[in-house]
C-alpha positions in Angstrom: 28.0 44.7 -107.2 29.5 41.7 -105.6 28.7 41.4 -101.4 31.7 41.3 -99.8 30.5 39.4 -96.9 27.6 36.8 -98.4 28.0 33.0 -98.2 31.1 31.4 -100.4 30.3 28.0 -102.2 31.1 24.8 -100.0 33.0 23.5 -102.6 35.5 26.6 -103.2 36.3 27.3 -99.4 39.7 26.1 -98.4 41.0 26.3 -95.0 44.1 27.9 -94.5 45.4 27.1 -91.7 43.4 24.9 -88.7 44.5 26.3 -85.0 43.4 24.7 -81.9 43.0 27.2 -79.2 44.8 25.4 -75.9 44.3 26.9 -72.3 47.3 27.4 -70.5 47.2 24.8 -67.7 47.3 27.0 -65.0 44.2 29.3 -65.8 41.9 26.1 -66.3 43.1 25.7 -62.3 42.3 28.8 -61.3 39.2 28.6 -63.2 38.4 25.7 -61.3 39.1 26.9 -58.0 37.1 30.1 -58.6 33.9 28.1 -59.6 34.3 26.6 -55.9 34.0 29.8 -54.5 37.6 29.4 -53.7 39.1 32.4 -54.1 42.0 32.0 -51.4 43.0 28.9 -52.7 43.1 30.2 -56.4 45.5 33.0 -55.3 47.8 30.4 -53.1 48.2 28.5 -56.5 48.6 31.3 -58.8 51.1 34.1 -57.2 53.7 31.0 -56.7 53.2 29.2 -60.2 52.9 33.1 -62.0 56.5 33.4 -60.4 57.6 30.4 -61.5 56.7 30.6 -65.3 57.9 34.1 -65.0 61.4 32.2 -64.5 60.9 30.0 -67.3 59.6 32.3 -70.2 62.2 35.1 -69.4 65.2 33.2 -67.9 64.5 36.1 -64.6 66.6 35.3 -61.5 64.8 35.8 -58.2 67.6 35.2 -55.4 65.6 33.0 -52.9 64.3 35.5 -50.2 63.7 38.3 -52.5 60.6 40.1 -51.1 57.7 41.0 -54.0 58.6 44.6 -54.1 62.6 43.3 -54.6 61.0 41.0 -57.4 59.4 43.8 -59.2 62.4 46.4 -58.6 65.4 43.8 -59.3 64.6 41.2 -60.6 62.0 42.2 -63.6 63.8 42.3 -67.2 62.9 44.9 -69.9 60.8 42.0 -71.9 59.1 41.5 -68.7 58.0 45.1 -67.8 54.5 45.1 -69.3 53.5 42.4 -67.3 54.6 44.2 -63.8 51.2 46.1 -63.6 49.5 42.6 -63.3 52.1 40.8 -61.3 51.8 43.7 -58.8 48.0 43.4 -58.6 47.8 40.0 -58.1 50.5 40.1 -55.3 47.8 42.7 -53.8 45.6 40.1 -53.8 47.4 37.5 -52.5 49.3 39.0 -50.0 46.4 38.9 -47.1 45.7 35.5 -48.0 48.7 34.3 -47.5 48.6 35.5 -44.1 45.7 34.0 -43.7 42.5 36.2 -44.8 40.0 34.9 -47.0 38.9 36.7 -49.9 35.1 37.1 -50.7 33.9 35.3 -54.1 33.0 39.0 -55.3 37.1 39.1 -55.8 37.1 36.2 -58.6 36.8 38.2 -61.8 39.7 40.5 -60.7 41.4 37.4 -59.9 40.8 35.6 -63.0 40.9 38.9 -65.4 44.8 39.6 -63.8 45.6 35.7 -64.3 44.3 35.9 -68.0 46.5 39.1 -68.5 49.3 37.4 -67.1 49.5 34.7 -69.1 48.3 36.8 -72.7 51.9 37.2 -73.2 53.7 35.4 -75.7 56.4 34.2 -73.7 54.1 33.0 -70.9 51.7 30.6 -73.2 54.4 29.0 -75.1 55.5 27.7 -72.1 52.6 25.4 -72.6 52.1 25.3 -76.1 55.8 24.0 -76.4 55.1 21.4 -73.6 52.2 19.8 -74.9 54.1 19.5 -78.5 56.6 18.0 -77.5 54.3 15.8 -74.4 52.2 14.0 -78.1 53.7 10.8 -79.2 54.7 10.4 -82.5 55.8 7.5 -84.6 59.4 8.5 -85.2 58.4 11.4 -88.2 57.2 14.1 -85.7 53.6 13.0 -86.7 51.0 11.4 -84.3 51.0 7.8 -84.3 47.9 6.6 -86.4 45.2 4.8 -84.5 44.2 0.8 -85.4 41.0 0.3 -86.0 38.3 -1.1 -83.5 36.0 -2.0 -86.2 36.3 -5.9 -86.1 36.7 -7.7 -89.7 33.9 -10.7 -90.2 
């Protein structure tokens, strides 16, 4: 009987396919903000930038002057929908902070876990997989330029 799980040989493992997880930009900031305690600040960041990507990743129109409610109700797309829930909460958050009540630290996971949900859809993390593709320089062939060498010849 042959373990379906036990160690492969070194030498006969081949790796597939290599992917590099990449945080989306705007969690690592919230991140940051949070582990200051911060959690105001980490809402005034977020609710603004969330509406903005929202823009970008599913072409939405928000008429400047739409309230949050006419955001969810108007302007939210059928692609968008399952991220409403989220959107919603954090507004719920961020609302009293805006008009300017702090939030205790006690409120970062939620903050954090609704920021992460956010931005788990697809459209939402391109945005910033596509950006830092295309932010690389390459040498002309779409590939990286290669490196000299530091290692002085003597």
């Amino acid at each position: 009987m042959s373990w379906p799980f036990r160690r492969s040989d070194p030498a006969t493992t081949v790796v597939r396919d290599r992917i590099r997880t990449v945080e989306v930009p705007v969690l690592t900031e919230v991140k940051r903000r949070l582990g200051r305690d911060d959690v105001s600040g980490a809402l005034l960041y977020a609710y603004p930038k969330v509406l903005e990507d929202l823009v970008r990743a599913y072409g939405a129109e928000f008429p400047e002057g739409f309230a949050h409610e006419e955001i969810l109700r108007q302007g939210f797309t059928e692609a968008m929908a399952p991220l409403s829930e989220f959107f919603d909460r954090l507004y719920r958050l961020y609302a009293p902070v805006r008009y300017g009540r702090r939030l205790p630290p006690e409120s970062a996971p939620e903050v954090l876990e609704i920021v992460k949900s956010l931005y788990s859809a697809e459209p939402m993390w391109r945005l910033y997989l596509t950006e830092l593709s295309s932010a690389a320089p390459t040498n002309g062939s779409g590939s990286p330029p290669v490196e000299p060498s530091t290692v002085e010849e003597g």
